[in-house]
PLY file of the C-alpha trace (Angstrom):
ply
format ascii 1.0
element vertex 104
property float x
property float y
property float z
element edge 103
property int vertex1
property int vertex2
end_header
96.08 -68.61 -187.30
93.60 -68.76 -184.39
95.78 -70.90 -182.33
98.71 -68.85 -182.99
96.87 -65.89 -182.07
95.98 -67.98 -178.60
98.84 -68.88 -177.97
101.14 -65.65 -178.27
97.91 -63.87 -175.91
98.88 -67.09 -173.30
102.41 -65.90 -173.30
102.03 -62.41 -173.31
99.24 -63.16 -170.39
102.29 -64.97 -168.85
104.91 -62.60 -169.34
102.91 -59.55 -167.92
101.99 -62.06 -165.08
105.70 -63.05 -164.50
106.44 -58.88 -164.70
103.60 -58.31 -161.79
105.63 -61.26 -159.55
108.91 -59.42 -160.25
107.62 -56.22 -159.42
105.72 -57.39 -156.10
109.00 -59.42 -154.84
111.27 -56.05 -155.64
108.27 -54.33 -153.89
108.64 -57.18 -151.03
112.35 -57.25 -150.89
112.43 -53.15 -150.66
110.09 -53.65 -147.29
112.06 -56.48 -146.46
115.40 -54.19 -146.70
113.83 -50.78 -144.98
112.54 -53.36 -142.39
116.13 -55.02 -141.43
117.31 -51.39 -141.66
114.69 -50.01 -138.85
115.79 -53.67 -136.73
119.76 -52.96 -136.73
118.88 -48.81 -135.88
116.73 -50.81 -133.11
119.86 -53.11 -132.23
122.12 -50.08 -132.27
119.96 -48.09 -129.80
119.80 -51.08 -127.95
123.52 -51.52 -127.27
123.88 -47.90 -127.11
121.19 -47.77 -124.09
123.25 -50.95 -122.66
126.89 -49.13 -122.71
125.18 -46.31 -121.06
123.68 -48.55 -118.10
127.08 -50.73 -118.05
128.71 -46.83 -117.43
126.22 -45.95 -114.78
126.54 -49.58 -113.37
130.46 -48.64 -112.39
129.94 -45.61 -111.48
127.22 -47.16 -108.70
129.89 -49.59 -107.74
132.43 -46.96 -107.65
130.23 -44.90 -104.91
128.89 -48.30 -103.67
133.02 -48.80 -102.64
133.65 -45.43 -101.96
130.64 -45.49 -99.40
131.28 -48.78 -98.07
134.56 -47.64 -97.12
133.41 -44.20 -95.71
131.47 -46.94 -93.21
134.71 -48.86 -92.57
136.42 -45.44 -91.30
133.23 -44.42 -89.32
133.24 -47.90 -87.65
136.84 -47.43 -86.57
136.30 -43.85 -85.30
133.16 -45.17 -83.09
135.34 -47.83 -81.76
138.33 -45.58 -81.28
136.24 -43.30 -79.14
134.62 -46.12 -77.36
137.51 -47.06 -76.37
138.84 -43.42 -75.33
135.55 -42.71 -73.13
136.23 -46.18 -71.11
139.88 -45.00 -70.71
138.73 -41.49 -69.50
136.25 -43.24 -67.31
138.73 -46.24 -65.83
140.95 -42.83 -64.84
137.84 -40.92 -63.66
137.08 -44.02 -61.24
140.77 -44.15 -60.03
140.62 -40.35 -59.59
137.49 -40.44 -57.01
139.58 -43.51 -55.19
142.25 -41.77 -54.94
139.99 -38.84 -53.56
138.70 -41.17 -51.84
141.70 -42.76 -49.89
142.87 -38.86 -49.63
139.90 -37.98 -47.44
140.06 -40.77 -44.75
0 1
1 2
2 3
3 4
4 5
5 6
6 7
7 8
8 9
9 10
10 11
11 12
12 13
13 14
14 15
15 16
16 17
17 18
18 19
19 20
20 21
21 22
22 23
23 24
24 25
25 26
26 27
27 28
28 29
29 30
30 31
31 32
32 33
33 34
34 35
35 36
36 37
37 38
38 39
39 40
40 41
41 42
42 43
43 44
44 45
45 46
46 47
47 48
48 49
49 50
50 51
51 52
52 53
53 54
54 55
55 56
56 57
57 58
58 59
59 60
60 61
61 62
62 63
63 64
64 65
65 66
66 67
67 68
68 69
69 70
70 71
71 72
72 73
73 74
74 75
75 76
76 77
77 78
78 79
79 80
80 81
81 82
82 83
83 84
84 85
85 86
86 87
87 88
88 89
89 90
90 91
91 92
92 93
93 94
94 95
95 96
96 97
97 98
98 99
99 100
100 101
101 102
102 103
């Protein structure tokens, strides 16, 4: 009767040890779960920041083009009035020849 009485305490010991695992791994996989939740908000965020910089990024390149062409015109305007003042010069010289030639 002794040994019965043993061995039914060894298996309730065991049973109530086996119900303290399953509780602590529920307890473990709960973390485990809140913890992958918190990681994809994290990921989510993440790609969410990313879109946002991708957006800006185009934008930049947009004004980035926009200025770069802005420079294109300007560069053509400089030359285009280089080009005028040596004109209005090359007449200015032939203007004080002819002057020039007049007065002799």
């Amino acid at each position: 009767l002794g040994v019965i009485k043993k061995s039914e305490e060894e298996k309730s010991q065991r049973i109530s040890n086996l119900e303290i695992e399953i509780h602590n791994a529920h307890a473990l996989y709960k973390d485990l779960e809140v913890n992958i939740h918190d990681k994809v908000q994290k990921i989510d965020q993440l790609n969410a920041e990313i879109e946002q910089y991708c957006i800006k990024n185009k934008e930049m390149e947009a004004v980035i083009h926009s200025k770069e062409q802005q420079i294109s015109k300007l560069e053509v305007d400089i030359e285009t009035f280089c080009l005028k003042q040596k004109k209005m010069g090359d007449e200015a010289l032939k203007r004080e020849e002819q002057i020039s030639q007049l007065k002799m």
